[in-house]
Structures are given as structure tokens and as C-alpha cells.
TORKOL-4160 file (C-alpha; in steps of 0.2 Angstrom, whole numbers, padded with zeros to 4 digits, m for minus):
135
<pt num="1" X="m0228" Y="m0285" Z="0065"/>
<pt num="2" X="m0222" Y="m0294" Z="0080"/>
<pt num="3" X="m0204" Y="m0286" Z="0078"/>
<pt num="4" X="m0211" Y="m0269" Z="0079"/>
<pt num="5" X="m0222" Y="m0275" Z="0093"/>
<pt num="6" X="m0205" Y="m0279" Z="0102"/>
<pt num="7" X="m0195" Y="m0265" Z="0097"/>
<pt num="8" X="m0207" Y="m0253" Z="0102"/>
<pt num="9" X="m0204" Y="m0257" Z="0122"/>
<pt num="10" X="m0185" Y="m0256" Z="0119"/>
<pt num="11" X="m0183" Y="m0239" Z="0110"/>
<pt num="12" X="m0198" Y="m0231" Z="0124"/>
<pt num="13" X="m0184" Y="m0237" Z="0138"/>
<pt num="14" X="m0170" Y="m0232" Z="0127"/>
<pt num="15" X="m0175" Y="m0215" Z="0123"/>
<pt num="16" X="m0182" Y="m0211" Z="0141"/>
<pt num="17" X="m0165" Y="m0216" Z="0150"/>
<pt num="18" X="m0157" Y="m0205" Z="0135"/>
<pt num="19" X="m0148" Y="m0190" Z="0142"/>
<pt num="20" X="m0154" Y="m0174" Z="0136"/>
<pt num="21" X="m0143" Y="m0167" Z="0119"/>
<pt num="22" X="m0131" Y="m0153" Z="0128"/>
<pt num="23" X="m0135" Y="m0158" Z="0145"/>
<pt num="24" X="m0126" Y="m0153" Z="0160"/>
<pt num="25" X="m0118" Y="m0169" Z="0171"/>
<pt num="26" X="m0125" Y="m0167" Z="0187"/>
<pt num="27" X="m0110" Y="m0162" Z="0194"/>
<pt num="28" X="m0107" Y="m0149" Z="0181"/>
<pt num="29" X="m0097" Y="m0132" Z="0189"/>
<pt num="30" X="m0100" Y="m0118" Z="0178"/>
<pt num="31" X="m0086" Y="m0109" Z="0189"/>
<pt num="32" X="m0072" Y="m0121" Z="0180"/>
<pt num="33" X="m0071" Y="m0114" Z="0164"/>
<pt num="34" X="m0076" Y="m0095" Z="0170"/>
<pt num="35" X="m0061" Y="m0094" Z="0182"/>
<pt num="36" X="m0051" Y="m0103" Z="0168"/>
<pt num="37" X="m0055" Y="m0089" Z="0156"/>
<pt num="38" X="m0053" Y="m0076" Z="0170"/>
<pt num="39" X="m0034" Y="m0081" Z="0173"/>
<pt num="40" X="m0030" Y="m0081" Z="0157"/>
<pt num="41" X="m0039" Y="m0063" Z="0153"/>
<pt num="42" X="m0048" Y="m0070" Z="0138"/>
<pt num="43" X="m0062" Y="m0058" Z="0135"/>
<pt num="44" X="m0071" Y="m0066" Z="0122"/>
<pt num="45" X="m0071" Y="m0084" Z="0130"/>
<pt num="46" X="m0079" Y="m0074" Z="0146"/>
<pt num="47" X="m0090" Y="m0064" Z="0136"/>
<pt num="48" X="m0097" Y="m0081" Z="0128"/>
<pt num="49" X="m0106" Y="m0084" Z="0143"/>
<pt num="50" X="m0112" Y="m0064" Z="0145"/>
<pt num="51" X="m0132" Y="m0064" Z="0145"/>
<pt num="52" X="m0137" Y="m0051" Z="0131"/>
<pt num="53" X="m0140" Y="m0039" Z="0146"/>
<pt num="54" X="m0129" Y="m0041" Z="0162"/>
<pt num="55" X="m0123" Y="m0028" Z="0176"/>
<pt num="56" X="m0105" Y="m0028" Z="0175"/>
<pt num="57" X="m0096" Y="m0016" Z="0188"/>
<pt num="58" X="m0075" Y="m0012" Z="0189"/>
<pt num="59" X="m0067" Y="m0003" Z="0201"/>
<pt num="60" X="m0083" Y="0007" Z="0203"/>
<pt num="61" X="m0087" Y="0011" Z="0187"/>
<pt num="62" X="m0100" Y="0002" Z="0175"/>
<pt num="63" X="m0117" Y="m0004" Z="0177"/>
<pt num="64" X="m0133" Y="m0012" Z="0166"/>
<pt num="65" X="m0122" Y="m0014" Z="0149"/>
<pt num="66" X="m0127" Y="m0023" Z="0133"/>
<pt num="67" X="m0114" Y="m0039" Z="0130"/>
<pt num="68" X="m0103" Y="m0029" Z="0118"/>
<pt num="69" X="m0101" Y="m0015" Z="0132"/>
<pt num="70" X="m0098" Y="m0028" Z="0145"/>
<pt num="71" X="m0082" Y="m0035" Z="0134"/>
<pt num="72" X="m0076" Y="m0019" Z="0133"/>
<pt num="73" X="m0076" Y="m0015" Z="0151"/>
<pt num="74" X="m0068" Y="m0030" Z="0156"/>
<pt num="75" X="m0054" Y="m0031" Z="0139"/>
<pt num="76" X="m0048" Y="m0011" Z="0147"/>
<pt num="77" X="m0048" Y="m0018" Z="0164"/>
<pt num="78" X="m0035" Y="m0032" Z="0158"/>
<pt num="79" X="m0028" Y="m0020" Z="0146"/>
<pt num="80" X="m0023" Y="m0011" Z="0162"/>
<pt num="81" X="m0019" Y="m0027" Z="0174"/>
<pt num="82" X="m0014" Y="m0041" Z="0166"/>
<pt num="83" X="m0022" Y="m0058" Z="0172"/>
<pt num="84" X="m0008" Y="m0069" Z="0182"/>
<pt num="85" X="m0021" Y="m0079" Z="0192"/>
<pt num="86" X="m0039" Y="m0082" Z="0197"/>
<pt num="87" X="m0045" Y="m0093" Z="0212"/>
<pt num="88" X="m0063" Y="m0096" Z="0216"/>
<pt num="89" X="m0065" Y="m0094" Z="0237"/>
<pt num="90" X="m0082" Y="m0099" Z="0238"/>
<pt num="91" X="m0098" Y="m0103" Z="0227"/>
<pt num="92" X="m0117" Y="m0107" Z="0234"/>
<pt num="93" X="m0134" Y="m0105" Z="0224"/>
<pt num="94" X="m0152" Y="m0112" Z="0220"/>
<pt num="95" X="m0159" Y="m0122" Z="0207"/>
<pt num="96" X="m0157" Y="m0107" Z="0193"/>
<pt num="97" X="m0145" Y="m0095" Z="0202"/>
<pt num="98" X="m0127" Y="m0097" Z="0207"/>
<pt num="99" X="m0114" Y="m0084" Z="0212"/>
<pt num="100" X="m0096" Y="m0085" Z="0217"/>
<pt num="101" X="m0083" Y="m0077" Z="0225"/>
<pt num="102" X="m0065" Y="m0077" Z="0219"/>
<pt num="103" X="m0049" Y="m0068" Z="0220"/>
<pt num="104" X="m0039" Y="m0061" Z="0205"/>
<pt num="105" X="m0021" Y="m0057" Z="0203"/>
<pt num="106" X="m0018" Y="m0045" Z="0190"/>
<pt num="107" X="m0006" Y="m0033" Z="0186"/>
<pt num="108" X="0002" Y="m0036" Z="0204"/>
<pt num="109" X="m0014" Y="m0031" Z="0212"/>
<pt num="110" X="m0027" Y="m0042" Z="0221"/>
<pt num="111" X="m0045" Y="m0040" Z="0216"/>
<pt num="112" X="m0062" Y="m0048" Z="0223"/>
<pt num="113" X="m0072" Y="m0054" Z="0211"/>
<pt num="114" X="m0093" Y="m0058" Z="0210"/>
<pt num="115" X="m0099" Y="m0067" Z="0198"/>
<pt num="116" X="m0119" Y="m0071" Z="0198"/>
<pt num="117" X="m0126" Y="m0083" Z="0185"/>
<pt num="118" X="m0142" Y="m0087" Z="0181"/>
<pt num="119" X="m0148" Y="m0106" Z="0172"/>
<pt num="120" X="m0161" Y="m0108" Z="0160"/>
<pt num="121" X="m0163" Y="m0129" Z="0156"/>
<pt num="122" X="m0144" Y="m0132" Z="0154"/>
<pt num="123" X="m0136" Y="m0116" Z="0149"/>
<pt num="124" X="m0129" Y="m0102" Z="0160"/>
<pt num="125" X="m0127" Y="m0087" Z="0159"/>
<pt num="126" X="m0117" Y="m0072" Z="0169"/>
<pt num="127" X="m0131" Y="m0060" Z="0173"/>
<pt num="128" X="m0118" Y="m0050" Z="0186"/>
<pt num="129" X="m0100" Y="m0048" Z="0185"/>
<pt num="130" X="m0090" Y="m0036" Z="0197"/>
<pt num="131" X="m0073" Y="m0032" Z="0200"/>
<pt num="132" X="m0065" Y="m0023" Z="0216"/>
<pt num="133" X="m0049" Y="m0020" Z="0223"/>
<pt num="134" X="m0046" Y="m0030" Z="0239"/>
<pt num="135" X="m0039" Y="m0016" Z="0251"/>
């Protein structure tokens, strides 16, 4: 009984300092691996991270799309211009919505690219993705 009495304190500081299972680091940037995927064009990787319902726009055409659309959209768009880089420019957000800016090479081509996510706990997800040439 008076080795229960002492573990009990231990494991209540112990569990309460644990980090969460799956959690995030603080310092976590969802935009790493996105923009990694991005330069390589690997559509499934991206479409991981596709909420079940997201806007997805390229050069003009698209809109609402279901996650299976979205992978098609974007796998003919690098069908068409194949991925040689992708930069991020510039990120910003609040507690449960992030969006960056970045700049694609594909295809010998220059595209602007917008990315909104949205975070529920520690996962995140791409509600908006869209794709324009840079003129």
C-alpha cells in the first residue's frame, strides 16, 4: 500500500508532462513536406493531406471538388508541366488556419501557388489549393 501511495504522484507527473501521441512540435511547419511533395509532383503524397472536400482551382479551371477530383486536377496539371521546383515565399495564419504563398517551376513555366490549410488538434489539412500562371 505505501508503494502505490508513492507511485501514484509519479505516474500523475509523468503522464501530465507526456506529450500528446501524434502531436505536433511546436515549431512544426506543415509547409515542409507540402512544398516537398509539390517539387517532386507527387500527387498522392499531396492528396494525403486533401480534406474530403477542398476548393482546388488551376489555371482557371476547378472549384469545390471531392479528394479524388482534386488528385486528378492537380496529377493533369503535372502531367502537363512537370514539377522542377517549388519555393515557399511567404506563410502567415491563426491558431487553426494557415495559408502560404509559393512559386512553382514546372514545365519551364512559373506558377503562383495558394495553399490554405485548416487544423483540427494536430492534423492538417488543405482546405484550398490554387494554381496560376505568374504573367
Amino acid at each position: 500500500m505505501k508503494l502505490l501511495g508513492r507511485l501514484i504522484p509519479v505516474l500523475a507527473i509523468l503522464l501530465l508532462n507526456a506529450p500528446a501521441a501524434g502531436a505536433q512540435p511546436a515549431d512544426y511547419d506543415v509547409f515542409v513536406p507540402i512544398a516537398k511533395y509539390m517539387s517532386m509532383g507527387d500527387v498522392d503524397a499531396i492528396s494525403a493531406w486533401y480534406a474530403k472536400n477542398l476548393d482546388i482551382v488551376v489555371l482557371s479551371k476547378g472549384g469545390n471538388s471531392s479528394r479524388n477530383q482534386a488528385k486528378r486536377i492537380l496529377k493533369n496539371f503535372f502531367d502537363s508541366y512537370t514539377p522542377r521546383s517549388f519555393k515557399i515565399n511567404y506563410t502567415a495564419g491563426r491558431a487553426n488556419m494557415k495559408y502560404a504563398l509559393g512559386t512553382l517551376n514546372a514545365g519551364g513555366e512559373n506558377f503562383l501557388v495558394t495553399i490554405f490549410v485548416s487544423s483540427k488538434g494536430d492534423t492538417y489539412t488543405i482546405q484550398q489549393m490554387k494554381i496560376e500562371r505568374v504573367r
